[in-house]
VOSE-504260 format. One record per atom (N, C-alpha, C, O): x, y, z; residue number from 1; chain; residue in three letters; atom name. Coordinates in nm, 2 decimals. Layout:
+--------+--------+--------+-----+-----+------+------+
!      X !      Y !      Z ! seq ! mol ! type ! atom !
+--------+--------+--------+-----+-----+------+------+
!      X !      Y !      Z ! NUM !   A !  ALA !   CA !
...
+--------+--------+--------+-----+-----+------+------+
END
This chain:
+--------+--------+--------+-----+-----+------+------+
!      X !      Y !      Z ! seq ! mol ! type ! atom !
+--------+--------+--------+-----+-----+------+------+
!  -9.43 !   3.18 !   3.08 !   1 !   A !  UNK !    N !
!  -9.35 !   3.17 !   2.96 !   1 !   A !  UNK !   CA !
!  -9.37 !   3.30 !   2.88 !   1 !   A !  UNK !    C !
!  -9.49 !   3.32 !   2.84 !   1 !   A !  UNK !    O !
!  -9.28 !   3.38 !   2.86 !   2 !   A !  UNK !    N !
!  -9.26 !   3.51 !   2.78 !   2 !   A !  UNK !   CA !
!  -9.18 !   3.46 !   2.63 !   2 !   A !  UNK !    C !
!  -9.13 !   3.35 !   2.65 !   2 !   A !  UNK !    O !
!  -9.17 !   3.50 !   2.50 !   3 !   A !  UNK !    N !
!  -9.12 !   3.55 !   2.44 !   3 !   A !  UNK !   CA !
!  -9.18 !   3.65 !   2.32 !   3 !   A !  UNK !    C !
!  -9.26 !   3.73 !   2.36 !   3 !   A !  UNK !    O !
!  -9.15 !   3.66 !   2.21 !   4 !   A !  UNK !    N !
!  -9.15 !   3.78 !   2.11 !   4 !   A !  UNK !   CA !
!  -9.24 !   3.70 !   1.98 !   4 !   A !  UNK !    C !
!  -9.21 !   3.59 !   1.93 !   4 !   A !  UNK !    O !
!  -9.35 !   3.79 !   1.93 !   5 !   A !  UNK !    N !
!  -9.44 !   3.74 !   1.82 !   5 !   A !  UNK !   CA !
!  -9.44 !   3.86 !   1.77 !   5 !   A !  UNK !    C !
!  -9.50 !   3.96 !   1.79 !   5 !   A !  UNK !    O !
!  -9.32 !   3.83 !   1.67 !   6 !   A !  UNK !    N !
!  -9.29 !   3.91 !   1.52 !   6 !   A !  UNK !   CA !
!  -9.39 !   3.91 !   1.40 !   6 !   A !  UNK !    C !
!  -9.38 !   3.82 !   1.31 !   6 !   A !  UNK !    O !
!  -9.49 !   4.01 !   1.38 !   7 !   A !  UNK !    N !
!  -9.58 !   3.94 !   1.27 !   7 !   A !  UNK !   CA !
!  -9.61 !   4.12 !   1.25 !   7 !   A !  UNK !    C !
!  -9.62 !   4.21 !   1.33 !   7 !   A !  UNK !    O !
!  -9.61 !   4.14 !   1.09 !   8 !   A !  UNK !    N !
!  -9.60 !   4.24 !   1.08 !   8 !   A !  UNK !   CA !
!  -9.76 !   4.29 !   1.08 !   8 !   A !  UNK !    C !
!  -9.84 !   4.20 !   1.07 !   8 !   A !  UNK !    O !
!  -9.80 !   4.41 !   1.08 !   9 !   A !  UNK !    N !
!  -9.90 !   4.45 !   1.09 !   9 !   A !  UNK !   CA !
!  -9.99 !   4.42 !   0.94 !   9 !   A !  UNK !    C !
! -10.11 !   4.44 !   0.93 !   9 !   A !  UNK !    O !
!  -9.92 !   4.36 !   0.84 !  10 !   A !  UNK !    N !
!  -9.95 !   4.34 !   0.67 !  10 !   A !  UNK !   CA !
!  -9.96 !   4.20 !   0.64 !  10 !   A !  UNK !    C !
!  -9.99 !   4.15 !   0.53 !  10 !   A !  UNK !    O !
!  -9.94 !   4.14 !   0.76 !  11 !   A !  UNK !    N !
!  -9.92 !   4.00 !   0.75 !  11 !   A !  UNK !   CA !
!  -9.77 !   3.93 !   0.65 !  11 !   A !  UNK !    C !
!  -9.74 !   3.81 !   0.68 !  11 !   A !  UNK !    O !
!  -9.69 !   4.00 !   0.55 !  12 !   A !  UNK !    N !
!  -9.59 !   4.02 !   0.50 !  12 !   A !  UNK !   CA !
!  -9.50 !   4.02 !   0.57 !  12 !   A !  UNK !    C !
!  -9.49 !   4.11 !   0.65 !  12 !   A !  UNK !    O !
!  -9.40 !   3.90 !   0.55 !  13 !   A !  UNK !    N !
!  -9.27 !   3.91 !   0.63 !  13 !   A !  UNK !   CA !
!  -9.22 !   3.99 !   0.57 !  13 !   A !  UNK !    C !
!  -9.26 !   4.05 !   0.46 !  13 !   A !  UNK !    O !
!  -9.08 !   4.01 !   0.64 !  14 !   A !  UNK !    N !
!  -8.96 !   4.16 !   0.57 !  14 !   A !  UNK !   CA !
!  -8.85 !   4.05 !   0.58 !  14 !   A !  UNK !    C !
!  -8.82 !   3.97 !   0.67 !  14 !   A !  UNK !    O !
!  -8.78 !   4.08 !   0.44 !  15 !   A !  UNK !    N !
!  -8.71 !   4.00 !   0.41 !  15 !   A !  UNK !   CA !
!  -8.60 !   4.10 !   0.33 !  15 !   A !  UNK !    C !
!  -8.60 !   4.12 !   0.21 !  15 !   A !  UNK !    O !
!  -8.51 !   4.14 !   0.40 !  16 !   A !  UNK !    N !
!  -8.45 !   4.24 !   0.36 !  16 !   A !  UNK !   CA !
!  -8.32 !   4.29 !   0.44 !  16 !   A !  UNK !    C !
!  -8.30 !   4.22 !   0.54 !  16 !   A !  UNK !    O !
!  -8.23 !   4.40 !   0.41 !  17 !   A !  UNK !    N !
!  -8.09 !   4.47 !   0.45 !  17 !   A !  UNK !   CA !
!  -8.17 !   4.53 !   0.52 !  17 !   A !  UNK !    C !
!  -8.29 !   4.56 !   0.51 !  17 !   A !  UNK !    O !
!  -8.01 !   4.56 !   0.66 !  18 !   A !  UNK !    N !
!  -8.07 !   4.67 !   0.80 !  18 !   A !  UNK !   CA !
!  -8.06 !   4.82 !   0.75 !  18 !   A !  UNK !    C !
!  -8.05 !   4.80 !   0.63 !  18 !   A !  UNK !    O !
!  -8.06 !   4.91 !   0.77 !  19 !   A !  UNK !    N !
!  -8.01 !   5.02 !   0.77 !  19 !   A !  UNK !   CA !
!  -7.83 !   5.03 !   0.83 !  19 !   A !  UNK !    C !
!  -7.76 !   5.13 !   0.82 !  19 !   A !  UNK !    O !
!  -7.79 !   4.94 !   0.89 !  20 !   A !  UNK !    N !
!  -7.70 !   4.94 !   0.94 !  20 !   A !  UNK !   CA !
!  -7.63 !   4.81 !   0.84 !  20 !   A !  UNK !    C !
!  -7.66 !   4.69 !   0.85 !  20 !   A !  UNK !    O !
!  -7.51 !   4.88 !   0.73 !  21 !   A !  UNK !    N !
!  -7.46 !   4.80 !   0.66 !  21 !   A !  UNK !   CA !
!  -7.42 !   4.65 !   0.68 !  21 !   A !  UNK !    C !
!  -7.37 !   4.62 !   0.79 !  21 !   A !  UNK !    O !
!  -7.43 !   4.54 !   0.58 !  22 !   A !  UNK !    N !
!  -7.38 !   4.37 !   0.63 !  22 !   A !  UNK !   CA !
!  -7.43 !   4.31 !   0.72 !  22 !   A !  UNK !    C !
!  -7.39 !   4.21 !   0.78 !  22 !   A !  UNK !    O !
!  -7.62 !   4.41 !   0.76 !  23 !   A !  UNK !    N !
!  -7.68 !   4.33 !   0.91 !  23 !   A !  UNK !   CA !
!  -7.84 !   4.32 !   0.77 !  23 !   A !  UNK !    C !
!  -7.89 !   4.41 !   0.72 !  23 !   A !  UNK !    O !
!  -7.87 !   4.18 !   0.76 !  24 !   A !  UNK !    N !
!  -7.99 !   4.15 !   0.66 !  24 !   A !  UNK !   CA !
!  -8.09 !   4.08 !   0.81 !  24 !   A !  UNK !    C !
!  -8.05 !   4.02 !   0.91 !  24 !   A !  UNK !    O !
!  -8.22 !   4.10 !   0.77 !  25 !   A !  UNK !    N !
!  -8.29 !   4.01 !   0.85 !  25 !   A !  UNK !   CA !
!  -8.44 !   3.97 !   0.79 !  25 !   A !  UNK !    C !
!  -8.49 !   4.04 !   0.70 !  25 !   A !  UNK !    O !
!  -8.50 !   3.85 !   0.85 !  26 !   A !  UNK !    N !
!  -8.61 !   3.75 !   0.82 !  26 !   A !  UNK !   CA !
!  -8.71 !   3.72 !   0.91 !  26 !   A !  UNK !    C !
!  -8.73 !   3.61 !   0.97 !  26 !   A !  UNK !    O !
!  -8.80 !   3.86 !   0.92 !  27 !   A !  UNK !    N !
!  -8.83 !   3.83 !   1.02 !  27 !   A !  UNK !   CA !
!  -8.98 !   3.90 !   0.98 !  27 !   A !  UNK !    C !
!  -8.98 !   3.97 !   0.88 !  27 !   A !  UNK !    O !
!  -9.13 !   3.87 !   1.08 !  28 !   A !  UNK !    N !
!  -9.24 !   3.91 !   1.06 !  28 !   A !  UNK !   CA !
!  -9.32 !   3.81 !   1.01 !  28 !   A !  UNK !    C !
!  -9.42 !   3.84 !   0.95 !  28 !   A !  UNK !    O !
!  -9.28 !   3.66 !   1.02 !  29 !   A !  UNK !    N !
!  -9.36 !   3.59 !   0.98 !  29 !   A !  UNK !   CA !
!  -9.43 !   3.50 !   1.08 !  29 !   A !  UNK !    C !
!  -9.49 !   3.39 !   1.07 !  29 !   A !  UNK !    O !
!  -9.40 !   3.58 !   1.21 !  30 !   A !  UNK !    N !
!  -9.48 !   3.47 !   1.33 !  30 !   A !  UNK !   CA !
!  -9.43 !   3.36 !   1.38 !  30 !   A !  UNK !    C !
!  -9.46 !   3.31 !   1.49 !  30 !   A !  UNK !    O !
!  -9.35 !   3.32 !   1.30 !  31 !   A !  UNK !    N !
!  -9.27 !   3.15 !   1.32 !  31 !   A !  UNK !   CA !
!  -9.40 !   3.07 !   1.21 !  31 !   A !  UNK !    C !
!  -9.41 !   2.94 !   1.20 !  31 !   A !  UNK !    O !
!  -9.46 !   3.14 !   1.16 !  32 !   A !  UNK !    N !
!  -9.55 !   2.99 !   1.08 !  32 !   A !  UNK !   CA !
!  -9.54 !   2.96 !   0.95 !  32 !   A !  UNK !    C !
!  -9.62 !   2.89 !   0.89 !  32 !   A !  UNK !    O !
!  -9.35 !   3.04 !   0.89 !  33 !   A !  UNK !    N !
!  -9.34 !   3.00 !   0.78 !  33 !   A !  UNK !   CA !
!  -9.24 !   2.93 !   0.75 !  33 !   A !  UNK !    C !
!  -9.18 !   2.92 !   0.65 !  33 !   A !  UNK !    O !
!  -9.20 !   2.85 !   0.89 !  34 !   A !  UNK !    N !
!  -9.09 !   2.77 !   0.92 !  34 !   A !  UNK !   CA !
!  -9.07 !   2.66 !   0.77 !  34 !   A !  UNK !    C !
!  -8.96 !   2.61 !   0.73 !  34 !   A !  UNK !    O !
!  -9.16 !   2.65 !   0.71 !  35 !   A !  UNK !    N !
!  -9.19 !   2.59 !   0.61 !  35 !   A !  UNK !   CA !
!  -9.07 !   2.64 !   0.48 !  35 !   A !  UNK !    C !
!  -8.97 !   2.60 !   0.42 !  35 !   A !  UNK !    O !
!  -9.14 !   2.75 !   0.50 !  36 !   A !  UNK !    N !
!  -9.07 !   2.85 !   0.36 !  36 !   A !  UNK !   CA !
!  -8.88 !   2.86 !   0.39 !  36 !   A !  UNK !    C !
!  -8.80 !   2.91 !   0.32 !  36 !   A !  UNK !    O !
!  -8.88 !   2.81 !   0.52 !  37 !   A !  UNK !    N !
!  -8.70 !   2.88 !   0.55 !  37 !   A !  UNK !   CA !
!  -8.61 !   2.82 !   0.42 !  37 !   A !  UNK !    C !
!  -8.51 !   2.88 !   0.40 !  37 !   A !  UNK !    O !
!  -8.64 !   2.73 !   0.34 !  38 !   A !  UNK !    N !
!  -8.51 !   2.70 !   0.22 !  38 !   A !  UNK !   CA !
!  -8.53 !   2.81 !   0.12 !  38 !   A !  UNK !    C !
!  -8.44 !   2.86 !   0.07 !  38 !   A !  UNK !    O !
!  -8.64 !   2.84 !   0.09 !  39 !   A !  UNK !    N !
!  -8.66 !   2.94 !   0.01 !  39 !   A !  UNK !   CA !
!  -8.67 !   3.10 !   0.07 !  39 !   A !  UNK !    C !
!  -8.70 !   3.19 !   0.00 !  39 !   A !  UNK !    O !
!  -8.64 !   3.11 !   0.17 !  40 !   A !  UNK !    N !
!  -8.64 !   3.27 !   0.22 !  40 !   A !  UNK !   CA !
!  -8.45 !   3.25 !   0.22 !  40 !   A !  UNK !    C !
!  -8.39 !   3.35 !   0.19 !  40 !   A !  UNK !    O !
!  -8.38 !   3.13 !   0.26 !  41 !   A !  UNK !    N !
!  -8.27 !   3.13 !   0.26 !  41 !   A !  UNK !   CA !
!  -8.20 !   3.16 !   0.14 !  41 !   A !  UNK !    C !
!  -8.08 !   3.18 !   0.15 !  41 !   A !  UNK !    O !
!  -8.27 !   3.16 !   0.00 !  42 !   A !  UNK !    N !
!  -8.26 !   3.13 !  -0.14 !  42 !   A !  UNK !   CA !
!  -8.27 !   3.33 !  -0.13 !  42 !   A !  UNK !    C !
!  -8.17 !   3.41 !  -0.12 !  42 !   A !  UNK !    O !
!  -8.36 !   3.36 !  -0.12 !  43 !   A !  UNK !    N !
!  -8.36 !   3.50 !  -0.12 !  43 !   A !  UNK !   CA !
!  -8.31 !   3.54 !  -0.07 !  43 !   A !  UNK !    C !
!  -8.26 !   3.64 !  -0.13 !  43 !   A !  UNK !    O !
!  -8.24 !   3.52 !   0.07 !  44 !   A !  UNK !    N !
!  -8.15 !   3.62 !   0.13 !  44 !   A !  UNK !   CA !
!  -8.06 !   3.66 !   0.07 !  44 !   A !  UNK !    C !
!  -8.02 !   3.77 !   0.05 !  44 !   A !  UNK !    O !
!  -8.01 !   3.50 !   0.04 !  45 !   A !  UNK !    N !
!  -7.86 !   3.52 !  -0.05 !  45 !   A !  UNK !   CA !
!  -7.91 !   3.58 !  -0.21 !  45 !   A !  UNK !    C !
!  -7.81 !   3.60 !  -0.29 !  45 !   A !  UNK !    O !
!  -7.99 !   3.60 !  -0.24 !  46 !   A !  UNK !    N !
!  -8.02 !   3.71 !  -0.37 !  46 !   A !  UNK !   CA !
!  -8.03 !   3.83 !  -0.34 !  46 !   A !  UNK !    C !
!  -8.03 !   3.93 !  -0.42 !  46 !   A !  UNK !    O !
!  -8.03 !   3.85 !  -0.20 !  47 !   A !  UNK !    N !
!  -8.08 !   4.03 !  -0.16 !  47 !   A !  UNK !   CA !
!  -7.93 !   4.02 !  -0.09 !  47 !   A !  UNK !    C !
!  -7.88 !   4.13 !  -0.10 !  47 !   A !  UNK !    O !
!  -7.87 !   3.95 !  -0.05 !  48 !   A !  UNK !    N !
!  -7.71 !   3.99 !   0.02 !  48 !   A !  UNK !   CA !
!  -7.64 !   3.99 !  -0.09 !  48 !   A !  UNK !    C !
!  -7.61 !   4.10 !  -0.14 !  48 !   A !  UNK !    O !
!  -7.60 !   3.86 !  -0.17 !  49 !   A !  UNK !    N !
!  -7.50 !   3.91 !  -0.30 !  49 !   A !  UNK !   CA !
!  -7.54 !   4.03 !  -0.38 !  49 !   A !  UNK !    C !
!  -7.46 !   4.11 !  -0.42 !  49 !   A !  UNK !    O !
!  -7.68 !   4.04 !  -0.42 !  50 !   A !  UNK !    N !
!  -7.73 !   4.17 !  -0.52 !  50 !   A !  UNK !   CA !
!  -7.62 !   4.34 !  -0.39 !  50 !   A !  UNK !    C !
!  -7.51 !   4.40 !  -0.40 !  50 !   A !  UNK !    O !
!  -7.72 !   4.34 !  -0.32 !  51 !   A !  UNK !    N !
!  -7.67 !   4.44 !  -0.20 !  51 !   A !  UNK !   CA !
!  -7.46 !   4.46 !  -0.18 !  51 !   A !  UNK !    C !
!  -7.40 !   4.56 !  -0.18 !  51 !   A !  UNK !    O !
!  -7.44 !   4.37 !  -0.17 !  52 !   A !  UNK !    N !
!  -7.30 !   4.33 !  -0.14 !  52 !   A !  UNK !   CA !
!  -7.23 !   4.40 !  -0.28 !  52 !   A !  UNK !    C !
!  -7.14 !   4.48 !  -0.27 !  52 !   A !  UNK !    O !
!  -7.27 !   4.35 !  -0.38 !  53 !   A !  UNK !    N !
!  -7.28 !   4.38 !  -0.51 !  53 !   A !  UNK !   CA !
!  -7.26 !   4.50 !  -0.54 !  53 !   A !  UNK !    C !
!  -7.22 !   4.52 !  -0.65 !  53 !   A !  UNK !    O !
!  -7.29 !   4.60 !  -0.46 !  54 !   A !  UNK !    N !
!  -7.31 !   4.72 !  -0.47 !  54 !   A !  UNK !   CA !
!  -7.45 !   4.77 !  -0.59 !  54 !   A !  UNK !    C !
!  -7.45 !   4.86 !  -0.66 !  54 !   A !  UNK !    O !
!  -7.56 !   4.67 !  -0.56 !  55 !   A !  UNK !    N !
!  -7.69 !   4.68 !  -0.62 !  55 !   A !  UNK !   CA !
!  -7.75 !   4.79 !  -0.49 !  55 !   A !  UNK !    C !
!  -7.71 !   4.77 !  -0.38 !  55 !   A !  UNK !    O !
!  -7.85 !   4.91 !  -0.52 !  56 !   A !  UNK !    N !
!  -7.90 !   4.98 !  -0.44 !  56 !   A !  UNK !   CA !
!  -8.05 !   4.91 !  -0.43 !  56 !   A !  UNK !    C !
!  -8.14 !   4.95 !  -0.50 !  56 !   A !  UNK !    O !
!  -8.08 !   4.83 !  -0.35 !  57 !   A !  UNK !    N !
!  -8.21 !   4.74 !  -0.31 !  57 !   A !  UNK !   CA !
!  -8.31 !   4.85 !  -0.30 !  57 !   A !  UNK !    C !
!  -8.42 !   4.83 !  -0.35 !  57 !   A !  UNK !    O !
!  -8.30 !   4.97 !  -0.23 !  58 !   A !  UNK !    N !
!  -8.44 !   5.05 !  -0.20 !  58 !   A !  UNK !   CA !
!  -8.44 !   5.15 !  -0.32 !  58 !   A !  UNK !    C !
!  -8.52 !   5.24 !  -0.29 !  58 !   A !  UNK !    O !
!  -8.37 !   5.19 !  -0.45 !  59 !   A !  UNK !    N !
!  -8.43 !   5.20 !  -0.56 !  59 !   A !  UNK !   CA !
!  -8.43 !   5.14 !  -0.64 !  59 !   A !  UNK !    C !
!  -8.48 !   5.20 !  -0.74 !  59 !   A !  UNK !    O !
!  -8.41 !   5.07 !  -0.64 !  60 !   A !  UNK !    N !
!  -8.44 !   4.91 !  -0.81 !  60 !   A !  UNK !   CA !
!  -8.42 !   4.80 !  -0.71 !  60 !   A !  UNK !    C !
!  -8.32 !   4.81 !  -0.64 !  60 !   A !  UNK !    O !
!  -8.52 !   4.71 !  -0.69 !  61 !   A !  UNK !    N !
!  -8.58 !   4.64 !  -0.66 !  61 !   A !  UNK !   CA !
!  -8.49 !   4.53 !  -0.67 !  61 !   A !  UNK !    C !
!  -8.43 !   4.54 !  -0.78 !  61 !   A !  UNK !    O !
!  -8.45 !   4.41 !  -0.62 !  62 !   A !  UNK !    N !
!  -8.37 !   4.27 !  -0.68 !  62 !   A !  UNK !   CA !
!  -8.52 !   4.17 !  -0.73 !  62 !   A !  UNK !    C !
!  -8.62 !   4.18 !  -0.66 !  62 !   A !  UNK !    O !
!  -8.51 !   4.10 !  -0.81 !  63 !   A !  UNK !    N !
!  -8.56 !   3.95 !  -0.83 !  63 !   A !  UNK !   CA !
!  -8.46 !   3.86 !  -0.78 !  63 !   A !  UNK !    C !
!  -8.34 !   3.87 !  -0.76 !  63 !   A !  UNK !    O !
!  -8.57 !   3.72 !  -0.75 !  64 !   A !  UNK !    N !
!  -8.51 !   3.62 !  -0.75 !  64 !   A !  UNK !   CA !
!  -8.53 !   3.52 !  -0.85 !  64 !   A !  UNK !    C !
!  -8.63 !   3.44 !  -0.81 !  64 !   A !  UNK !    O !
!  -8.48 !   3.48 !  -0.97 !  65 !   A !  UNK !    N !
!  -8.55 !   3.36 !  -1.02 !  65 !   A !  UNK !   CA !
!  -8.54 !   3.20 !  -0.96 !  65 !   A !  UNK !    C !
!  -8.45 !   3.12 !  -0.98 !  65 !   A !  UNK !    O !
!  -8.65 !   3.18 !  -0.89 !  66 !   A !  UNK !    N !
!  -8.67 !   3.04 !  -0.86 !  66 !   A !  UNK !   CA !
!  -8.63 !   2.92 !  -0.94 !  66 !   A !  UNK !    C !
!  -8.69 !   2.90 !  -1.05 !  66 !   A !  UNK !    O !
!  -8.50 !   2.84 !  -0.90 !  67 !   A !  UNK !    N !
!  -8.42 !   2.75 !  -1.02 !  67 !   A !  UNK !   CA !
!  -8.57 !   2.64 !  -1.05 !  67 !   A !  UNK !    C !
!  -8.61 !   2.66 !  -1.16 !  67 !   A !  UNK !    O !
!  -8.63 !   2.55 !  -0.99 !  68 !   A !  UNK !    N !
!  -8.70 !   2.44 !  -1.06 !  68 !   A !  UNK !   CA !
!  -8.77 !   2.51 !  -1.14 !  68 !   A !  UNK !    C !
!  -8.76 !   2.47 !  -1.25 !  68 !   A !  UNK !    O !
!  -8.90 !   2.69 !  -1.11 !  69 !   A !  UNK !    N !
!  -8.99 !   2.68 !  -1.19 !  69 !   A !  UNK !   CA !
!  -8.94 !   2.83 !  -1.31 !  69 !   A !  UNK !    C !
!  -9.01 !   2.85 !  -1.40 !  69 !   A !  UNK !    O !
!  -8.84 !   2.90 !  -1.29 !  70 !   A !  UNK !    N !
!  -8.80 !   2.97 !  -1.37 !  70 !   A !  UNK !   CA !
!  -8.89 !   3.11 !  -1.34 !  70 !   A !  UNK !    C !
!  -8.88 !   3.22 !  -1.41 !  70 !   A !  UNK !    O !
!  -8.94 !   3.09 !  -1.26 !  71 !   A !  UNK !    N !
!  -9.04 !   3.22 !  -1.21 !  71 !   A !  UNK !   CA !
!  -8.99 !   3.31 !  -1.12 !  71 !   A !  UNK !    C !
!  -8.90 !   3.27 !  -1.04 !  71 !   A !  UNK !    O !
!  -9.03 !   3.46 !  -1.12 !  72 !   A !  UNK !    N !
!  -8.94 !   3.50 !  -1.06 !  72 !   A !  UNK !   CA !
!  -9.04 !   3.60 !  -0.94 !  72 !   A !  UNK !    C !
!  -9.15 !   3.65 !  -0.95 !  72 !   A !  UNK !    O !
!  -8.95 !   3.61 !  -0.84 !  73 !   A !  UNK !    N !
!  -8.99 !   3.68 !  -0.70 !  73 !   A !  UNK !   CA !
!  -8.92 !   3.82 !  -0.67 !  73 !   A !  UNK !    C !
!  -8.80 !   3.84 !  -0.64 !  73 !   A !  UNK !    O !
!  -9.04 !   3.92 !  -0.70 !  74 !   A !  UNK !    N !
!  -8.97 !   4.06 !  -0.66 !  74 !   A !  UNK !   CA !
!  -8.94 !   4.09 !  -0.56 !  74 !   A !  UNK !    C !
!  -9.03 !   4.16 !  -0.52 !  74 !   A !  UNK !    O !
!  -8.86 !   4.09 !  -0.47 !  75 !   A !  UNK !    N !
!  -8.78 !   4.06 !  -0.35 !  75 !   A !  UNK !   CA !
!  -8.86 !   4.25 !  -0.30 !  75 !   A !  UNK !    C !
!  -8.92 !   4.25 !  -0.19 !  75 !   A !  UNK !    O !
!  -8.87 !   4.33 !  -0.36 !  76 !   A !  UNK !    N !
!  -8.94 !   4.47 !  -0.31 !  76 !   A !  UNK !   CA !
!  -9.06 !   4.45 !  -0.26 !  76 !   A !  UNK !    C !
!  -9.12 !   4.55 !  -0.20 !  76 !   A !  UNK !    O !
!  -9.14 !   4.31 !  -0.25 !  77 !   A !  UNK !    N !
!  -9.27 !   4.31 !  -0.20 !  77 !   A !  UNK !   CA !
!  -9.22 !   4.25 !  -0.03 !  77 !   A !  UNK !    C !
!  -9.31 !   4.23 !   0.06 !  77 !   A !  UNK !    O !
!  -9.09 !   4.24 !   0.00 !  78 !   A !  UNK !    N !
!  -9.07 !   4.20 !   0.10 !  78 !   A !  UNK !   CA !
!  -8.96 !   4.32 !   0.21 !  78 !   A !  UNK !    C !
!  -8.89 !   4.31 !   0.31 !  78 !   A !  UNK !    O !
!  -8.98 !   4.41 !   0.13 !  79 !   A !  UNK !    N !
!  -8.90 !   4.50 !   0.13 !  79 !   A !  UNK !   CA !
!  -8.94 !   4.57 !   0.34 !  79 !   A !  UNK !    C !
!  -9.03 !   4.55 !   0.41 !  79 !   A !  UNK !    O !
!  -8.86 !   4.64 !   0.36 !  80 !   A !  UNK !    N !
!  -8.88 !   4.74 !   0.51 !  80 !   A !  UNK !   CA !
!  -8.96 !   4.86 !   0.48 !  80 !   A !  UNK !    C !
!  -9.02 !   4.93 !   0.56 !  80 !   A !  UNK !    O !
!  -8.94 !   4.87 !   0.36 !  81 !   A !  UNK !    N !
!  -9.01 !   5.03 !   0.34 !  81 !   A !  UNK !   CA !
!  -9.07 !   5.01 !   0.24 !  81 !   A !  UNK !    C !
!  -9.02 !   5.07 !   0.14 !  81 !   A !  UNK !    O !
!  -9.17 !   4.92 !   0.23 !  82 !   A !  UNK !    N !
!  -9.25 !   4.86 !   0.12 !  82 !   A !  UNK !   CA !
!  -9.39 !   4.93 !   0.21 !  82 !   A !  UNK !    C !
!  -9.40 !   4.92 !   0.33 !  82 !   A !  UNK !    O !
!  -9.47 !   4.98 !   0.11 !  83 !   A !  UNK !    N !
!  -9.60 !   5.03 !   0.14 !  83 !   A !  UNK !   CA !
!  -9.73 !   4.90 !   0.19 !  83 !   A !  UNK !    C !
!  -9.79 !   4.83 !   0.12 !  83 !   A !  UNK !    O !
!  -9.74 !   4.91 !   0.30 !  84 !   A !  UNK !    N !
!  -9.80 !   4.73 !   0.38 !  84 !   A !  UNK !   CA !
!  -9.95 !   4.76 !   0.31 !  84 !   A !  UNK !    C !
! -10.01 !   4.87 !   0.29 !  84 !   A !  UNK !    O !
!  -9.97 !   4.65 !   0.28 !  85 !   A !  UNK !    N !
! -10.06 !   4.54 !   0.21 !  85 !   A !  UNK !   CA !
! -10.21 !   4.61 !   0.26 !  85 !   A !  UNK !    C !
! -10.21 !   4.60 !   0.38 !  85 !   A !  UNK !    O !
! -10.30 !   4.66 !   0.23 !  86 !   A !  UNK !    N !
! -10.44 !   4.63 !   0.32 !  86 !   A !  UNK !   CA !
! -10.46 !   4.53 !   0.38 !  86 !   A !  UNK !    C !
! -10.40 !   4.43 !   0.33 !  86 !   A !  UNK !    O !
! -10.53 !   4.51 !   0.49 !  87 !   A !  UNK !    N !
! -10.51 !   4.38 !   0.57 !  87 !   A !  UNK !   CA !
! -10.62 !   4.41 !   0.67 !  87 !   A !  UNK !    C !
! -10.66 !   4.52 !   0.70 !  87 !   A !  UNK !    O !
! -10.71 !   4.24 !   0.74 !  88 !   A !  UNK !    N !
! -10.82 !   4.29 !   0.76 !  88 !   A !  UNK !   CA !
! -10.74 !   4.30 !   0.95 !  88 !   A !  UNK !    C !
! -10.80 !   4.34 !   1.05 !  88 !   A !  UNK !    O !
! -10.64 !   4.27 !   0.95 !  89 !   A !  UNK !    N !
! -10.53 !   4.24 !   1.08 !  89 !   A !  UNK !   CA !
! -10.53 !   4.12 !   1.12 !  89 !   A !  UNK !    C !
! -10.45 !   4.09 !   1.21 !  89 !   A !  UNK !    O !
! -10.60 !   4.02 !   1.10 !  90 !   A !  UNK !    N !
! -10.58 !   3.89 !   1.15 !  90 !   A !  UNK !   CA !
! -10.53 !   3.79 !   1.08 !  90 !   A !  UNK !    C !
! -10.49 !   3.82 !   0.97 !  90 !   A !  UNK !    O !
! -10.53 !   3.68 !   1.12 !  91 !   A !  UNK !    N !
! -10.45 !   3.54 !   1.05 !  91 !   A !  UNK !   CA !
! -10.51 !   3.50 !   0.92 !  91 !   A !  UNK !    C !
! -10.45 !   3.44 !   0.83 !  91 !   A !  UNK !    O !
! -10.64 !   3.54 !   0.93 !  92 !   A !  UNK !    N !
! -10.73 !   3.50 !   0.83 !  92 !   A !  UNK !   CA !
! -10.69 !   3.54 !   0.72 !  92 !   A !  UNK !    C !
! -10.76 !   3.52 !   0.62 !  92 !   A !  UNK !    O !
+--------+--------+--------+-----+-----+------+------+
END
């Protein structure tokens, strides 16, 4: 059995627009944040309408404000050309 283990070298999924306009993707989390999918779906659609919007995502950054706790998620920490994390490289 072959398939593909997406996990970024930062441990940080990418959660962000392609370089190739109207193509967004969610990916780099290994499959072990299957948890998180209602709220990465919550972001997408904050980084596709903002983007769509004609917001420029890779110089100002989008938020998301989270509706229950009013808190908000810099969507640039998820970014493709976001400067990766120190990391010791493992799960841990």
């Amino acid at each position: 059995m072959t398939g593909v283990y997406d996990m970024t070298d930062d441990r940080t999924p990418v959660y962000d627009r392609t370089d190739l306009d109207g193509f967004y993707v969610a990916i780099g989390t290994s499959g072990n944040q299957f948890k998180n999918a209602p709220l990465v779906a919550h972001l997408t659609a904050t980084l596709i309408h903002g983007v769509e919007g004609v917001r420029d995502h890779d110089r100002s950054g989008l938020t998301h404000t989270c509706e229950h706790t009013g808190q908000t998620i810099d969507l640039g920490t998820f970014s493709r050309r976001r400067r990766p994390a120190s990391s010791t490289g493992t799960a841990l």
